[in-house]
N, C-alpha and C positions, 0 to 999 in steps of 0.2 A: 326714424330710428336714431338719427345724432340728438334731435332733441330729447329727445328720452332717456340716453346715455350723460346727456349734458343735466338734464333735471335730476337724474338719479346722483350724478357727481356732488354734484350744488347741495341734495338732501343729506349725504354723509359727511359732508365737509366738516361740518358742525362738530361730529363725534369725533371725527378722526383730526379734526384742530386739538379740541379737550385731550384727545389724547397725547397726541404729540405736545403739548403744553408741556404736560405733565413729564411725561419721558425727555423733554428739554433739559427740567432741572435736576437727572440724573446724571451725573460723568460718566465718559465710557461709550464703546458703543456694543452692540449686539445685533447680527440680523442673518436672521434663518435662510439659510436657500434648499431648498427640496428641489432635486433632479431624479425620481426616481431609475432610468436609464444610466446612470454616473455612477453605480456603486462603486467604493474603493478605486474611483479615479483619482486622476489629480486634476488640482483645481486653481487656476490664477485669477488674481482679485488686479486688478489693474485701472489706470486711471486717465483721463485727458488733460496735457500739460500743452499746449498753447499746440502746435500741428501735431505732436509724439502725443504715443499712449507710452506710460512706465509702469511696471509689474510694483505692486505693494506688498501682493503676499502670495506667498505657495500654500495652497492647503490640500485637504484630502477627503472626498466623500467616504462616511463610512458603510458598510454594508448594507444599507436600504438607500443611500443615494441622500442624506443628508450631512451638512456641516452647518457649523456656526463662524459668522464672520464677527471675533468679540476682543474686547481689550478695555486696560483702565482708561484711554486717555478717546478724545474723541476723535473721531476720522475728520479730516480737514473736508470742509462744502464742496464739491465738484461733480462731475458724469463722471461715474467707474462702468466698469467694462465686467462686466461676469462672461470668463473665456474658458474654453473648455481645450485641452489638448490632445485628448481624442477623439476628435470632431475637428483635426484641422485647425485648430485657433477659432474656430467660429465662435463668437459671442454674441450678446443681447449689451444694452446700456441700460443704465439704473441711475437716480440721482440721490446723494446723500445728504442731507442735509439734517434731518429727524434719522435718530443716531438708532431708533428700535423698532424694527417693520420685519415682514416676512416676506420671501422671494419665494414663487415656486414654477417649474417648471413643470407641467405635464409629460408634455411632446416635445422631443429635439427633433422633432423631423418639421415643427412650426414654432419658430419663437417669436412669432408675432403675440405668440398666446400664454405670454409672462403673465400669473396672478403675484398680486401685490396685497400684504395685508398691512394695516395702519398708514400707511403711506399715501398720501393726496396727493404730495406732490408725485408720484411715477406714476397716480393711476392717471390724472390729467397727461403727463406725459407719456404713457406708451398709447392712449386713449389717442392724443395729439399724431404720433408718429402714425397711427393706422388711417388716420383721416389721413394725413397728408400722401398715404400710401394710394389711398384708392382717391383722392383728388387728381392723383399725378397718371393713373388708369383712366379715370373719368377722361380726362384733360386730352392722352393721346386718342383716345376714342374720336372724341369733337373734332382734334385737329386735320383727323386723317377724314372725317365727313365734311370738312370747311374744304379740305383741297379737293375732293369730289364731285361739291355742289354744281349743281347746272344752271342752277335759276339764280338769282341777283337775291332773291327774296329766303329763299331755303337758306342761304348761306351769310344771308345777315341776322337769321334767327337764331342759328349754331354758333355766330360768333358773340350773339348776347346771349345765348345762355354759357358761353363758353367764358367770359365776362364775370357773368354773374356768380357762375361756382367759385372763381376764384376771390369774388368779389366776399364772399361768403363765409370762403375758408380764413380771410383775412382777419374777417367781423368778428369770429370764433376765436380768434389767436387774442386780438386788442379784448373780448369778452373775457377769456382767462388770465390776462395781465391786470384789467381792473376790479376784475373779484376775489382774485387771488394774489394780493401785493406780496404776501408772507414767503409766496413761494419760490426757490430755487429756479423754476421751471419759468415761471412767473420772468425773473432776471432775464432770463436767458432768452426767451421771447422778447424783451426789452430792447436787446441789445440789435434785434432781427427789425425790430418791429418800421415800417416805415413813415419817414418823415412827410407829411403833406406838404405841401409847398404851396399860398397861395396866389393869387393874381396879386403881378407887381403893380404898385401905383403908378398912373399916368398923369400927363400934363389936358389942362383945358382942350390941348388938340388931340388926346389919346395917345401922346407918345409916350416910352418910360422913362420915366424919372431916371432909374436908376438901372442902365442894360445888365448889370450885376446883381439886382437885385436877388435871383433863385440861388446863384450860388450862396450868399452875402448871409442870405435866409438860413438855406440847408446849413451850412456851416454853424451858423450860430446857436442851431436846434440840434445837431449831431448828439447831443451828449443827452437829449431831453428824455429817454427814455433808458438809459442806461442804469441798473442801481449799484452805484460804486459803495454801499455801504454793507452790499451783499461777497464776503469774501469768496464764494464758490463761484463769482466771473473767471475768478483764473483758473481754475482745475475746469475750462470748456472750450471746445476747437472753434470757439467765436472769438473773445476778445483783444487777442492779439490781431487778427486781421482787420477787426473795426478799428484798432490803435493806427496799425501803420497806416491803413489806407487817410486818418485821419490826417495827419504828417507829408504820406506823399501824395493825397489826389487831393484833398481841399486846404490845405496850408502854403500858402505861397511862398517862393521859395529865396526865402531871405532869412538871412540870419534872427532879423528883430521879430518877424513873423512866425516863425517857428517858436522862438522864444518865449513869444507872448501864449501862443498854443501849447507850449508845456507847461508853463503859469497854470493855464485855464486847466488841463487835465490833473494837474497837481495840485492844485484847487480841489475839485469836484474830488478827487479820491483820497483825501485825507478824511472821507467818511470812513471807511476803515484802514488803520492799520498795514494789513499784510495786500489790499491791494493798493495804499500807494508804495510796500518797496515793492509791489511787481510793476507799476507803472515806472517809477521812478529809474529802477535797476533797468528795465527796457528803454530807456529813453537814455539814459547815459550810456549802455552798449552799445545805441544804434548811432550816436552820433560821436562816441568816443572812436567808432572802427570807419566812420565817415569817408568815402574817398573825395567828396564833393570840398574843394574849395571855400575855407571860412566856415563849415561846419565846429571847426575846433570851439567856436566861438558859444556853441549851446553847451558846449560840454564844460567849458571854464562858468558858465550862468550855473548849469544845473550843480557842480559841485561848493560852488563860492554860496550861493542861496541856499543848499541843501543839506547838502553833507558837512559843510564847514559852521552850518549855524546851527546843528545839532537835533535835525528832523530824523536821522538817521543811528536810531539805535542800536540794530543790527550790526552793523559795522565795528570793526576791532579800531584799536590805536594804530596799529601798523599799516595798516592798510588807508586809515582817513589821512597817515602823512603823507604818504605815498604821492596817493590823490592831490592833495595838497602841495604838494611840490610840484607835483607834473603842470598842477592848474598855474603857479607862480612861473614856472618854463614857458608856457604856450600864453600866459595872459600879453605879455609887453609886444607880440609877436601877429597878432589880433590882425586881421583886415581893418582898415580906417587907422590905426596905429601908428605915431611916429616911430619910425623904425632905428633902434639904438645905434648912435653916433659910435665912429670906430676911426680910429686915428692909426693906420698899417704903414709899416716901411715897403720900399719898392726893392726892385731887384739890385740896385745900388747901394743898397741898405743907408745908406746917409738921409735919404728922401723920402719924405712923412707924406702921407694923400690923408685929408680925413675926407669922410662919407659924407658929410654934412655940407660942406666948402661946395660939392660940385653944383654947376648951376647949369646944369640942363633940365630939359622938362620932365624928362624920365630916366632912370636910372634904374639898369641890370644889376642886383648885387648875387654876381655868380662864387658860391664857394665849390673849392673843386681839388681832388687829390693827383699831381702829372702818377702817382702810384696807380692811380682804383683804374681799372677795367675800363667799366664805363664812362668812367672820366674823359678817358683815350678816344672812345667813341665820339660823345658829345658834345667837347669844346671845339673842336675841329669846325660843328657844324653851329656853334652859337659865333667862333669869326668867323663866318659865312654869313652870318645875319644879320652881323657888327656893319662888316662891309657893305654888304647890300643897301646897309639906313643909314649911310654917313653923314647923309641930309639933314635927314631929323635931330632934332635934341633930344639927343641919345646917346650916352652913357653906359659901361659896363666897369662897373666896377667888382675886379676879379681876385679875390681871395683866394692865396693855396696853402691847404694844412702844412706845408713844406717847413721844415725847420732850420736852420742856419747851416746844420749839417747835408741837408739835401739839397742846399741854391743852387749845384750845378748843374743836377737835372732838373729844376724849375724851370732853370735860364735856358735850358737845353729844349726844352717844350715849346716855350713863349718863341725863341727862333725859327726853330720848324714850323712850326704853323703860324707866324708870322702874327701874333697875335697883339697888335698895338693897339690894347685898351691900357685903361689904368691896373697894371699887376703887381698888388699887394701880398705882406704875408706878416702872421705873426713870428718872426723868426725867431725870438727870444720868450715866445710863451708870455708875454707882460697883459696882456688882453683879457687875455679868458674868453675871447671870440666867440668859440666853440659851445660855450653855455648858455652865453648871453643870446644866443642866434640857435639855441638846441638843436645842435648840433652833432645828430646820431647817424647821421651817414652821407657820404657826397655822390653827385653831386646834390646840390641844393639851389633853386633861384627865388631872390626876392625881386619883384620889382614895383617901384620907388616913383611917385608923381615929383613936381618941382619941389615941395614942403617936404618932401622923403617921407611923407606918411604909405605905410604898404598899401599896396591896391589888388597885389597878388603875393603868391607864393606856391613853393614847392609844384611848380610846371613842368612839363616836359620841354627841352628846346625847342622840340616839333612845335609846340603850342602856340609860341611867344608870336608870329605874323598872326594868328586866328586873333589871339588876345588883344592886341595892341590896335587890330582892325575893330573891334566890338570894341573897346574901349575908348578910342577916337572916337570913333561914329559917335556914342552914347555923349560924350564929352561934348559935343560940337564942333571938334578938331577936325578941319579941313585934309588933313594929314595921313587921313587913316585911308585913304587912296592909293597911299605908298603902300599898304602892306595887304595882303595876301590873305581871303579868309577859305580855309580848307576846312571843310566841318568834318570830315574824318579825323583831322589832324588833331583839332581843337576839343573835342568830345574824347579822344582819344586816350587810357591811363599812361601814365610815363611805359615804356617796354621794359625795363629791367626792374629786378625784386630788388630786395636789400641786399640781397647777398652778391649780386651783380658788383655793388658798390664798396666802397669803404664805410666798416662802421668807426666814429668815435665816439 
């Protein structure tokens, strides 16, 4: 019976391509749905946007249970949703791409049993969706006879033919991706479809060359069957999850590795237009809102190469300065970064520290308000930390937004809590500290190797033993014995919001 269904698909293809041709180079779309059960209902035309469905149109059967879904301009490629709201929202899917076909519903008590006229691409897809319907019946049938089996033999013959069906419904998927390249469905199957992986190369003794080789592989094939020049991947609840999983399960997790990885996607989908802004726009949202340390670092690549070099049409003037500015705040600030020289008066105010002069191995540059809330919290327990590594060459150097008018409670702080690090302040505003160091709320920590290049930033105090322990170790530094590694502590976000703190 599939084959027959599959024969019969393949004989109309022909017609219903010629037609669709033709209805291509019409503007506009138009497509009939008959629900005869629907008279004078209402009716939502709705659509798939990366995990949400969003409503496009309200319409209204009229009294035999017909409407037209029609307009000058064309409906954007994607899976819409034909939802009924007196029926509970229950809906069928449909795929648009060929802008003039006919939808009809029989029976709303079976909408397995959607007729489609002109349309190849939904009849392969609801054709697709029924197969995989009674694949997935087929399938629990086998599984619950596999857990059964008594004999060794009965039960390795259900697990091949159990195997084999699916081996089958696989053959059938890759068959209608490569006879049907044109099609929407086609895409979308691409994006599903699975990568083979094959035997990694060994050495003369059989061992592997390369123990990375499967991931090395997968990765490098991830995109091979995706068609980025078909704009209807974004209106489907697939390729945003092939996006991120791309990012978080096979891109390693370093700044220049991701970077290279959005190269490669930004690449591939400058086949069309509207889907690279929807890669591009998803890739600067995801690492613009980043909690992950040095993330900042794709997001200064992806607008410096992108948006700044005029790939990005979409975009207003206000909005690329914007971007533009934020990208010149956060570039000098960079992990690997020399971190900007600052020459502050102390609390004596006659006596200058510059950042650059100290010569220990590392160096804390805490800025911090004795005002902000959590300020009060947190320095208390960064000289606890101070004191704890007096050993080490180690360094804090402590910035306070305080100004000339507030040094007595500055100095009123640093006594209390007995805080004898280096503490600086701009007290006369001559710096511009606060911008140079983007400086939108405190506190803030950078910390600084011997060359003052940053290695971190914006930590929690908690953090600073976890860190300092991974980063010795890593370094070869004997030293990182001295400190403390708490993987709660270390994985942990800072506890307090913005609002906790001082903004400037």
């Amino acid at each position: 019976m599939k084959e027959y269904i599959m024969k019969n698909i393949i004989l109309v293809s022909i017609i219903l391509l010629f037609i669709g041709n033709l209805n291509a180079q019409k503007k506009g779309h138009s497509i009939s749905l008959n629900v005869p059960q629907m008279a004078n209902e209402e009716f939502y035309l709705a659509y798939h946007y990366e995990e949400k469905q969003f409503i496009a149109d309200t319409l209204t059967f009229n009294n035999k249970g017909q409407l037209m879904i029609q307009g000058d301009e064309n409906l954007p490629h994607g899976v819409y949703l034909a939802v009924f709201p007196k029926l509970k929202n229950k809906y069928f899917e449909f795929i648009v791409k060929n802008q003039y076909f006919g939808i009809e519903l029989p029976d709303t008590n079976n909408f397995d049993n959607v007729i489609f006229s002109n349309s190849l691409d939904n009849e392969i897809f609801q054709f697709d969706m029924n197969e995989m319907k009674n694949i997935r019946q087929q399938s629990q049938v086998l599984e619950g006879k596999i857990k059964l089996a008594q004999e060794d033999e009965e039960k390795k013959a259900l697990t091949t033919e159990y195997t084999q069906l699916n081996k089958d419904f696989t053959a059938n998927r890759v068959a209608i991706i490569e006879e049907n390249p044109e099609l929407l469905y086609s895409a979308i199957l691409g994006m599903l479809r699975e990568i083979k992986i094959p035997e990694p190369p060994v050495d003369e003794n059989g061992v592997e060359v390369d123990p990375n080789f499967r991931f090395h592989y997968f990765k490098k094939h991830y995109w091979d069957f995706t068609f980025f020049n078909e704009e209807g991947i974004i209106r489907t609840p697939v390729l945003k999850g092939k996006l991120i999983d791309y990012f978080d399960k096979y891109t390693v997790k370093s700044q220049d590795s991701i970077i290279q990885s959005c190269d490669i996607v930004l690449d591939k989908a400058m086949a069309n237009p509207n889907v690279f802004q929807y890669a591009l726009v998803t890739l600067l949202n995801k690492y613009a809102n980043s909690k992950v340390m040095g993330d900042d670092a794709v997001y200064v690549h992806l607008v410096k190469n992108y948006y700044e070099a005029g790939e990005t049409p979409w975009i207003d003037s206000v909005q690329l300065d914007k971007m533009i500015e934020r990208r010149k705040a956060i570039e000098p600030l960079l992990i690997g970064k020399t971190s900007p020289n600052l020459s502050l008066r102390d609390t004596s105010i006659n006596k200058i520290y510059t950042l650059h002069d100290i010569k220990t191995d590392y160096t804390v540059l805490y800025i911090w308000d004795p005002d902000c809330g959590h300020c009060k919290k947190v320095t208390p327990k960064l000289g606890a930390f101070y004191k704890n590594h007096l050993d080490e060459s180690l360094s804090v150097y402590a910035i306070t937004t305080s100004n000339i008018e507030q040094i007595e409670e500055w100095k009123s702080f640093i006594k209390t809590h007995d805080l004898n690090w280096i503490n600086v302040s701009d007290l006369y505003h001559q710096t511009n500290f606060r911008t140079i160091y983007d400086v939108t709320s405190t506190p803030q920590i950078f910390i600084l190797d011997k060359a003052k290049k940053i290695i971190a930033k914006r930590i929690a105090v908690e953090q600073l033993e976890g860190f300092f322990y991974q980063y010795m170790k890593n370094e070869g530094d004997e030293n990182y014995e001295n400190f403390i590694f708490n993987e709660d502590a270390f994985n942990a976000e800072e506890e307090h919001s913005e609002g906790d703190g001082h903004g400037h």
